[in-house]
C-alpha positions as CSV (number, residue, x, y, z in Angstrom):
1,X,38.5,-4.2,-2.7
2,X,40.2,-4.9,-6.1
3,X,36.7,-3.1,-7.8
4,X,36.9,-0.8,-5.6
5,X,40.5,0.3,-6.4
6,X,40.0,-0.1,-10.2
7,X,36.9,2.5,-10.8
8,X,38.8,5.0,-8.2
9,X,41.7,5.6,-10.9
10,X,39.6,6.1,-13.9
11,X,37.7,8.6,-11.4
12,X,40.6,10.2,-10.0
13,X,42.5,10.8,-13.5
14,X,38.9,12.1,-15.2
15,X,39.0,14.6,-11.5
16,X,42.7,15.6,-13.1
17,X,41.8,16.0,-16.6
18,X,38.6,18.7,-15.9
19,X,40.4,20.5,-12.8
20,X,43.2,21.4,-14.7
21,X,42.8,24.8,-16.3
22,X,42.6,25.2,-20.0
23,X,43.3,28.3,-22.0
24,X,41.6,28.6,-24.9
25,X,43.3,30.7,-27.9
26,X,40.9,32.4,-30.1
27,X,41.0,31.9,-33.9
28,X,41.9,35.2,-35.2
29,X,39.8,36.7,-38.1
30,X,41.6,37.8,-41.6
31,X,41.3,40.9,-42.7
32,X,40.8,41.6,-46.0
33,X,42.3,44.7,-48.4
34,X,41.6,45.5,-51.9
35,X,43.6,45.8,-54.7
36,X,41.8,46.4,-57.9
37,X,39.0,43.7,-58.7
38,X,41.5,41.1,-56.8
39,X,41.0,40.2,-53.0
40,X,43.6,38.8,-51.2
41,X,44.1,38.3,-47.0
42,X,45.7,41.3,-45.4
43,X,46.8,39.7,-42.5
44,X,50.5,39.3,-41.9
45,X,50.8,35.4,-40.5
46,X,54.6,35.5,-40.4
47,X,56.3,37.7,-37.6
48,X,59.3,40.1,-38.1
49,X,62.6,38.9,-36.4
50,X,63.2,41.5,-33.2
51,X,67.0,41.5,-32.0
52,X,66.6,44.4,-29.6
53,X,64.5,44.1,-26.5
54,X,62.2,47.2,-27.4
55,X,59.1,45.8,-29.2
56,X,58.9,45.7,-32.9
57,X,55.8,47.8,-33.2
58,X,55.8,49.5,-36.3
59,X,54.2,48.9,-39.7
60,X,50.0,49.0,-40.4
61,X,47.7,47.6,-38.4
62,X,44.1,47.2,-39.2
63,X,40.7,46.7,-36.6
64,X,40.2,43.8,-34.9
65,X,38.2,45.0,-32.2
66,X,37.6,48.4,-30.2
67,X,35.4,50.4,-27.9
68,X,35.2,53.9,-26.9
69,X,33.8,54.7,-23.4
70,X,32.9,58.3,-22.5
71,X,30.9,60.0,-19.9
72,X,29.8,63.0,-18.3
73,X,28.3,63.4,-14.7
74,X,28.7,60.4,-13.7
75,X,27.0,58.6,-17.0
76,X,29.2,56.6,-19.2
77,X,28.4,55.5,-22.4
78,X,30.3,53.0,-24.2
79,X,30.6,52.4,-28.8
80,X,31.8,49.9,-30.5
81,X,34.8,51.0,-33.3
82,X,33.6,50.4,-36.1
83,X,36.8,50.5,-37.9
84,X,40.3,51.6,-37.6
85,X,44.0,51.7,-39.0
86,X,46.8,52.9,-37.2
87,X,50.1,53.3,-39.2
88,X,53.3,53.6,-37.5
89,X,57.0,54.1,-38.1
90,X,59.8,54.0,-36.4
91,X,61.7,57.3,-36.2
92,X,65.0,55.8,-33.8
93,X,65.8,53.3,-31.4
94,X,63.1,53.7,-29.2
95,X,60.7,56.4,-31.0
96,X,57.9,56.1,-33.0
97,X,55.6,58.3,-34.4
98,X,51.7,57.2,-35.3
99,X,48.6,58.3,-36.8
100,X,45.4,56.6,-36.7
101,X,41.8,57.2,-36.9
102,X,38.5,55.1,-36.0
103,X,35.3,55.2,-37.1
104,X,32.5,54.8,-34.4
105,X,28.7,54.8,-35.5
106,X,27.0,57.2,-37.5
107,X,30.3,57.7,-39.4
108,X,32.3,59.4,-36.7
109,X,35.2,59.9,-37.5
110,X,37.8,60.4,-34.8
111,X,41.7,61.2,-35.4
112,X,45.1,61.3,-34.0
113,X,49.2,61.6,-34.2
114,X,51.7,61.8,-32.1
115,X,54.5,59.3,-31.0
116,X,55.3,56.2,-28.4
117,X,58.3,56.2,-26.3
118,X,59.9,53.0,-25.5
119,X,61.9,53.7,-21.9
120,X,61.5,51.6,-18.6
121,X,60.3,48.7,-20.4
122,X,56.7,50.1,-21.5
123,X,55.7,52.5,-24.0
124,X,54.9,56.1,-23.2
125,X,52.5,58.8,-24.9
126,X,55.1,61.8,-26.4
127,X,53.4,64.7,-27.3
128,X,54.4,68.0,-28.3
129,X,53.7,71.3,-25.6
130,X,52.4,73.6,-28.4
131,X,53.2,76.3,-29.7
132,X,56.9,75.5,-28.8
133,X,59.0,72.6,-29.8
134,X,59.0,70.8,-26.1
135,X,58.0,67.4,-25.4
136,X,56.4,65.5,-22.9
137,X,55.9,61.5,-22.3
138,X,52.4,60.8,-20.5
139,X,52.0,57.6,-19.2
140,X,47.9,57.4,-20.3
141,X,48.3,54.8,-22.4
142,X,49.2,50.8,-22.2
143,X,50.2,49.6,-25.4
144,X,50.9,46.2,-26.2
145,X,52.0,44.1,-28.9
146,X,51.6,40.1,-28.7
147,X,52.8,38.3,-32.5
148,X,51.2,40.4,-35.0
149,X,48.7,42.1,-33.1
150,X,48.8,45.4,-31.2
151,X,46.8,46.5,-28.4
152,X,45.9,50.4,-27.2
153,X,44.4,51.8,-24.4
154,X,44.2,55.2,-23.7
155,X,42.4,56.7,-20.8
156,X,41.8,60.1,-20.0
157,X,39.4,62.0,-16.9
158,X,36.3,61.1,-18.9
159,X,37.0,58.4,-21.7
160,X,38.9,55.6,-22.8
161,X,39.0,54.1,-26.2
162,X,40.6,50.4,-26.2
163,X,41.1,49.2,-29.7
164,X,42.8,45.3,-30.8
165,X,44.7,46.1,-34.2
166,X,46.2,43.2,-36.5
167,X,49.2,43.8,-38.6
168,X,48.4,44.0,-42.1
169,X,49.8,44.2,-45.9
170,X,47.4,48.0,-46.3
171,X,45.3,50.7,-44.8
172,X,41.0,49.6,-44.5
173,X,40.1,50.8,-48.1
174,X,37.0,52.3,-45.7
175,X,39.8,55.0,-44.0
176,X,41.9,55.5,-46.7
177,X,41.2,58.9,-47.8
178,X,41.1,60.1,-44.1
179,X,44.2,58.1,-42.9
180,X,45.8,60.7,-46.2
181,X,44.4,63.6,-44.3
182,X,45.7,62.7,-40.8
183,X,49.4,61.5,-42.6
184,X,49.7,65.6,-43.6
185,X,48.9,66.4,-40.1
186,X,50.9,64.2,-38.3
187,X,53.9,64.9,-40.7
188,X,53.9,69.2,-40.3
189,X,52.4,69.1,-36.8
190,X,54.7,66.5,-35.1
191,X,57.3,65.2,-37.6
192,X,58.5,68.1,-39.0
193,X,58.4,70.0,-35.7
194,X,60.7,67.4,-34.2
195,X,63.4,67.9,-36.0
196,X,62.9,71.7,-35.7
C-alpha cells in the first residue's frame, strides 16, 4: 500500500502540471527603419508613463500584422496587408486625429484620416458630415492598445480590415512618400476644418 501511495503523487502532481492552462506570449518581431546607410530597430521597447485613464495612443506605429476582408453577394475574399503606418496625434484630452495607409498586394494602396474619440471607456470613429463642419462618432471600430502595440478593426456592410501596429521611432520607408500625401489631406480636410 506504501507503493501504491508513493507512484500516485508523482501521478497526481504531473495530472496538475499539464491540466493547468498555459498562455503562451508571442515574441514580438522588430521593425526595422532606415536612416541613411545606418539600420537601427524601430521598435519602441520602453512604454510612455499614462497618468489619465484614457489610453496613451498616439505617436507612429508600424505593421505587425493585418488583413482586409471584403465581399460581394455573399463571396468574401480575404488579403493580407502588406504593409502599414498609422501616425497619430493627440489634438485634447480625449481626441485624436490619424492618418494611415496600407498596402495590400499588387501595390494597392489604400488610405485614410479622420479621428478617435475616447468617451465611455472605448474609442469611437469621429468623422466629419461633409460639406459642413458637423461631426459624428461611429462606433465601427474597436481599437485597442496593449504596451506598445495598437490594434484596429474596422467593419463596415461589406469589409473589414484588422491590422496589429507596433509603436515605432519612424514611418515604413516603403509608405513614406504616400503617408506625405495622406498628412496634406488629413491636415485641410479634417484638421483644419475642425477648428473652423
Amino acid at each position: 500500500m506504501f507503493k501504491k501511495v508513493y507512484i500516485a503523487i508523482p501521478l497526481f502532481t504531473l495530472f496538475l502540471f499539464t491540466a493547468c492552462k498555459q498562455e503562451f506570449i508571442p515574441k514580438l518581431p522588430t521593425l526595422t527603419i532606415f536612416q541613411g546607410d545606418s539600420k537601427k530597430s524601430g521598435f519602441i521597447k520602453e512604454e510612455r508613463e499614462n497618468l489619465s485613464n484614457i489610453p496613451d495612443i498616439y505617436g507612429i506605429y508600424n505593421l505587425i500584422e493585418g488583413s482586409y476582408s471584403y465581399g460581394a453577394n455573399g463571396i468574401l475574399k480575404k488579403e493580407k496587408i502588406k504593409a502599414s503606418t498609422i501616425v497619430i496625434e493627440k489634438l485634447s484630452e480625449n481626441e485624436f486625429g490619424f492618418y494611415y495607409v496600407t498596402e495590400l498586394k499588387d501595390s494597392l494602396i489604400n488610405r485614410y484620416f479622420g479621428g478617435f474619440t475616447y468617451k465611455d471607456g472605448r474609442f469611437y470613429q469621429k468623422v466629419i458630415d461633409y460639406p459642413s463642419t458637423k461631426t459624428m462618432l461611429r462606433d465601427n471600430i474597436t481599437l485597442t492598445k496593449k504596451g506598445n502595440l495598437l490594434r484596429l478593426t474596422v467593419s463596415s456592410v461589406d469589409e473589414q480590415r484588422t491590422i496589429l501596429w507596433g509603436r515605432s521611432y519612424d514611418v515604413s520607408e516603403s509608405l513614406r512618400e504616400i503617408l506625405k500625401e495622406e498628412k496634406e489631406n488629413y491636415i485641410s480636410l479634417y484638421k483644419e476644418k475642425l477648428a473652423s
